[in-house]
C-alpha positions in Angstrom: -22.4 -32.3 -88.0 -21.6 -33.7 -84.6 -18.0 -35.7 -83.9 -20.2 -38.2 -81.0 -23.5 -38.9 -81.3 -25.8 -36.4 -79.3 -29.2 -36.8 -81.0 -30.6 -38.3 -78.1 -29.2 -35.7 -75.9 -31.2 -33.2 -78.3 -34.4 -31.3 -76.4 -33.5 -33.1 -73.0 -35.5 -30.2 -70.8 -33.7 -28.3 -68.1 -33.6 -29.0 -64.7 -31.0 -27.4 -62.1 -28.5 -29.9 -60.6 -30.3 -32.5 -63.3 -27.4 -35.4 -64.8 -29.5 -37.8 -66.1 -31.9 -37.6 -69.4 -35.0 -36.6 -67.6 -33.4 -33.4 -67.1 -30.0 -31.6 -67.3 -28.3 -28.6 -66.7 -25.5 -27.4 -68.3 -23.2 -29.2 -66.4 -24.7 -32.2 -66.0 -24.5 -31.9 -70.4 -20.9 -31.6 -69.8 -20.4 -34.5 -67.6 -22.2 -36.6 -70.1 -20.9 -35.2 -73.5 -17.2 -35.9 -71.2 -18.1 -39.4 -70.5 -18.7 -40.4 -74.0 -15.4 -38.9 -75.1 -13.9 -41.1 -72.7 -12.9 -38.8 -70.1 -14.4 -38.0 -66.5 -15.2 -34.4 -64.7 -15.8 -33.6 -61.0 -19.2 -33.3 -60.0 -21.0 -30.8 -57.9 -24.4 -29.3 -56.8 -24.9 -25.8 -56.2 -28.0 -23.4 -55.0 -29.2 -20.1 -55.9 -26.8 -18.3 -54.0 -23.8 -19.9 -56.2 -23.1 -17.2 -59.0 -19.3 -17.9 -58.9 -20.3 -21.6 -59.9 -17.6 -22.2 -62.3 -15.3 -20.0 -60.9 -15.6 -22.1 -58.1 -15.1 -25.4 -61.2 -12.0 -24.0 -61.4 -10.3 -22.9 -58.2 -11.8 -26.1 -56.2 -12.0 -28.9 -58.3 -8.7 -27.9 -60.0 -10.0 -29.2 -63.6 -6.1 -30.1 -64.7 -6.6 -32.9 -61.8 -9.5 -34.8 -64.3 -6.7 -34.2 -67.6 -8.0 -31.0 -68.4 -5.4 -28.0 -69.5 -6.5 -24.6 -70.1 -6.9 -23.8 -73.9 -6.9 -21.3 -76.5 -8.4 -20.1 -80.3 -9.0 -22.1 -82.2 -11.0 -23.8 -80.4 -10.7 -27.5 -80.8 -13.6 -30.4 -81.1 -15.2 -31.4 -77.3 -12.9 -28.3 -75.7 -15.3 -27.1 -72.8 -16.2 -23.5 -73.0 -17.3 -21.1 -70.1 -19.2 -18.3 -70.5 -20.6 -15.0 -68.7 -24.3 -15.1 -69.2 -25.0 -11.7 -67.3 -22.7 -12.4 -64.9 -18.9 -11.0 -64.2 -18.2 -15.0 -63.5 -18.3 -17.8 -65.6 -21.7 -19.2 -64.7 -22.5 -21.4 -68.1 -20.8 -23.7 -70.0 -21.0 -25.5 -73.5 -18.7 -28.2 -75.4 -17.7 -27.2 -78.5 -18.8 -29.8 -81.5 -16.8 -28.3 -84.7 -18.0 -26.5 -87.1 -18.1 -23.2 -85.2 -21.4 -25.2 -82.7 -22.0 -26.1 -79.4 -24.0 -28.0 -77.5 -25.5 -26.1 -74.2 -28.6 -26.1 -72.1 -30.6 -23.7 -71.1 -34.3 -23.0 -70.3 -34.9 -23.8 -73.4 -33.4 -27.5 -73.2 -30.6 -29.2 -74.9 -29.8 -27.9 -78.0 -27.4 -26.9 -80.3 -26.2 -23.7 -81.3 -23.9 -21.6 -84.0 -21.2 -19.5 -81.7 -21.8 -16.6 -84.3 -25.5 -16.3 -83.4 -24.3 -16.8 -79.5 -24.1 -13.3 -77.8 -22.1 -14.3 -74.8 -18.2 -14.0 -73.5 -16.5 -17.4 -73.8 -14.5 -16.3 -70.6 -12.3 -19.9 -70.2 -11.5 -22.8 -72.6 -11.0 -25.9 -71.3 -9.3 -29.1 -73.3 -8.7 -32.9 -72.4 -5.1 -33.4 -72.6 
């Protein structure tokens, strides 16, 4: 289904600021699901206060500085997707895997998902150039 391997990535549990496999967030997914492409993304912690998290991804850490270039539809195999999960901001991301799936966590874990049964905004799409 996948174009890496991330079955052992598969039911990791959620845990805020978490980057290794005893727990992740979805950002900490992203930095590993980056790595194993071969590329590298900034790292950052943030606190319950932070609801402009990614917004914050993308002003400050200036993503085009790690190779990454703003993209568009169609979306393209390990693009990085933000999203507006009841939020006016970007607060949640994804990486897209083909075949219309991502791979996210949540509370629910690590998991993958179809984008059609996904009810959120994909408010930025980010590609390695």
């Amino acid at each position: 289904m996948s174009f890496i391997d991330v079955t052992d990535l598969l039911g990791v549990r959620y845990k805020k600021n978490g980057r290794t496999l005893k727990g992740l967030d979805c950002y900490g997914l992203a930095l590993i699901v980056s790595e194993r492409l071969g590329n590298k993304l900034p790292d950052f912690e943030y606190d319950d206060t932070t609801w402009e998290t990614f917004l914050s991804i993308q002003k400050d850490l200036r993503l085009s500085d790690y190779g990454m270039i703003k993209g568009s539809r169609p979306y393209k195999e390990g693009d990085l997707l933000l999203f507006k999960v009841d939020c006016q901001f970007e607060n949640h991301c994804g990486i897209y895997l083909g075949d219309n799936t991502i791979i996210h966590c949540n509370y629910y874990g690590v998991h993958i998902q179809n984008l059609e049964d996904y009810t959120y905004e994909v408010g930025s799409i980010y590609r390695w150039r």
